[in-house]
matplotlib code that plots the C-alpha trace (Angstrom):
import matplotlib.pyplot as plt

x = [113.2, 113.0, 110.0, 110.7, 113.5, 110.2, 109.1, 112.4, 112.7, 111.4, 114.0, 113.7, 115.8, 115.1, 116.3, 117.2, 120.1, 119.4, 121.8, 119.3, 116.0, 117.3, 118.7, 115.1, 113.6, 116.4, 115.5, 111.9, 112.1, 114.7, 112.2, 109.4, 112.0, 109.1, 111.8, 115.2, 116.7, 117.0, 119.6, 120.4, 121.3, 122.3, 121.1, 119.0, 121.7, 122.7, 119.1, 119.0, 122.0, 120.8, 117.9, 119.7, 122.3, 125.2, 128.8, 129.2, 125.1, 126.3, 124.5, 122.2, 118.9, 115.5, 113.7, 110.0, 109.6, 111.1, 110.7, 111.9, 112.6, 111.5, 114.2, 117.6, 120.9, 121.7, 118.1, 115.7, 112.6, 110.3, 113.2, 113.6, 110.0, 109.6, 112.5, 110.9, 107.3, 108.7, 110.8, 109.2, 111.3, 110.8, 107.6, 106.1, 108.1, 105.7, 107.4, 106.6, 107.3, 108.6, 109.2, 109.0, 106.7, 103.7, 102.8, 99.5, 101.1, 104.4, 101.7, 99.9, 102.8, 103.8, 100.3, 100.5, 104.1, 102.6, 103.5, 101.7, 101.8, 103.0, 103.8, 104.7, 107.3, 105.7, 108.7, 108.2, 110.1, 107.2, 104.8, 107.3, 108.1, 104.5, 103.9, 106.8, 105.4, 101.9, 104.0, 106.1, 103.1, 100.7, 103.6, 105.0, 102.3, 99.0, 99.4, 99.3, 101.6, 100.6, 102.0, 102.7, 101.2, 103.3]
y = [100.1, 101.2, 103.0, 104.6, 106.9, 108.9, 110.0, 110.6, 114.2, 117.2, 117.0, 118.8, 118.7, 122.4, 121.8, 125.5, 126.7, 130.5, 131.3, 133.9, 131.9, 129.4, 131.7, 132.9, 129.8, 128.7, 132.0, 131.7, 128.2, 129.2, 131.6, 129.3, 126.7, 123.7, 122.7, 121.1, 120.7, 122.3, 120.5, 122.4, 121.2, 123.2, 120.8, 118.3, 115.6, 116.3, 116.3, 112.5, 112.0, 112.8, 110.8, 107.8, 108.1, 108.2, 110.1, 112.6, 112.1, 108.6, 109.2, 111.6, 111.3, 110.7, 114.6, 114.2, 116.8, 118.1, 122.0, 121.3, 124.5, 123.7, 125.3, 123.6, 122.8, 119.0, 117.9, 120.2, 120.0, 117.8, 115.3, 115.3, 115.1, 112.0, 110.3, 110.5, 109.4, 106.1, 105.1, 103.3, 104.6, 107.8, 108.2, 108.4, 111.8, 115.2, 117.2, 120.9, 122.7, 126.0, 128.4, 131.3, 130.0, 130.3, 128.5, 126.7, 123.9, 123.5, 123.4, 121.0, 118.5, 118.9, 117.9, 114.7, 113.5, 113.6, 117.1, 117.2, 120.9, 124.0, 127.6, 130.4, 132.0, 135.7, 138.4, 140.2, 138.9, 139.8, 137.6, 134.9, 134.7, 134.4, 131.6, 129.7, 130.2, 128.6, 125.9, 125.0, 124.7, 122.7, 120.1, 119.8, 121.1, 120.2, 117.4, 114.0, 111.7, 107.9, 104.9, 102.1, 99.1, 96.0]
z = [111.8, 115.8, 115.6, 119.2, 116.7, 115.5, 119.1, 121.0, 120.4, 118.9, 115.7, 112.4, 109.6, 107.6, 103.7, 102.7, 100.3, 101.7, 104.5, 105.5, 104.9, 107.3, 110.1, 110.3, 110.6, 113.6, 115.1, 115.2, 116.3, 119.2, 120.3, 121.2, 122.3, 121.5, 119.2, 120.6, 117.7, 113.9, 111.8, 108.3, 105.2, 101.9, 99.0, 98.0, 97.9, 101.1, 102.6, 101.2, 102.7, 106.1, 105.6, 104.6, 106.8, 104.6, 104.8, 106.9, 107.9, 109.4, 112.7, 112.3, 114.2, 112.4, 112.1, 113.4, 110.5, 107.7, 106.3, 102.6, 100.2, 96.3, 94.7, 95.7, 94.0, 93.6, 93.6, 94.0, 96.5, 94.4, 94.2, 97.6, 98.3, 96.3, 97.7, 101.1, 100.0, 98.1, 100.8, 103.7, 106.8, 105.7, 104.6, 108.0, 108.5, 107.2, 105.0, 104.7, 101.5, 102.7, 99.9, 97.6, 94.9, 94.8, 91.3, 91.3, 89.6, 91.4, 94.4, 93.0, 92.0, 95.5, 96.8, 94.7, 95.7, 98.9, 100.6, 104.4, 103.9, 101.1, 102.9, 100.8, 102.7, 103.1, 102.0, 105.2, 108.4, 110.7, 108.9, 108.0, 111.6, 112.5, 109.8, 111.4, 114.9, 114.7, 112.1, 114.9, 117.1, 115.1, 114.6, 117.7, 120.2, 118.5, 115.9, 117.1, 115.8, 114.8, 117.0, 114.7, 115.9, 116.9]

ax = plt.figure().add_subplot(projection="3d")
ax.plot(x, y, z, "-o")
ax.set_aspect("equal")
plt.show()
């Protein structure tokens, strides 16, 4: 693994099966312009794909987040989630579940496959846009990432 992949540039991978979901998210993010680089996947599969590197995925670069939907076709968020969390390379990477539900225990499972974050997505655009504003920020402005040692 080249850890240096982690810190080369501000990349996120958005998991989102809603056409319109994830041209708000791109918009918001384009906005700020913290962000260099949204890459969009439909499904589950697909989002694995990406992570692995496989098919059409082949050289895709390593997101320094991921915003993951719970409700996917393929293999839905928590599949995805765990995935990510069992696999070495990949469990450095936060995930953020951004979705619709709001279930305390679909929250909860979340929590314990290892989620860095759950957002409800708010119905309005105003306050959804907001929500992905200060995400953005926190991530890519605020947080401090680790350096693995060598």
């Amino acid at each position: 693994m080249n850890w240096s992949e982690y810190r080369m540039a501000n990349v996120i991978l958005l998991v989102e099966d809603n056409e319109d979901h994830a041209e708000m998210v791109k918009q918001s993010f384009d906005d700020d312009a913290i962000a260099k680089e949204i890459h969009w996947v439909k499904d589950g599969q697909e989002a694995i794909d990406f992570l692995r590197r496989k098919g059409k995925h082949i050289n895709a670069p390593r997101p320094a987040l991921i915003l993951l939907d719970l409700n996917l076709p393929k293999a839905n968020g928590l599949e995805v989630l765990q995935v990510i969390k069992e696999d070495y390379d990949l469990k450095i990477i936060p995930v953020v579940m951004l979705t619709t539900s709001d279930r305390n225990d679909e929250i909860l499972e979340c929590y314990r496959l290892g989620v860095n974050s759950f957002i409800t997505k708010p119905v309005k655009f105003e306050e959804y846009y907001d929500k992905l504003q200060s995400l953005e920020h926190y991530w890519f402005a605020t947080n401090r990432e680790a350096t693995p040692a060598h």
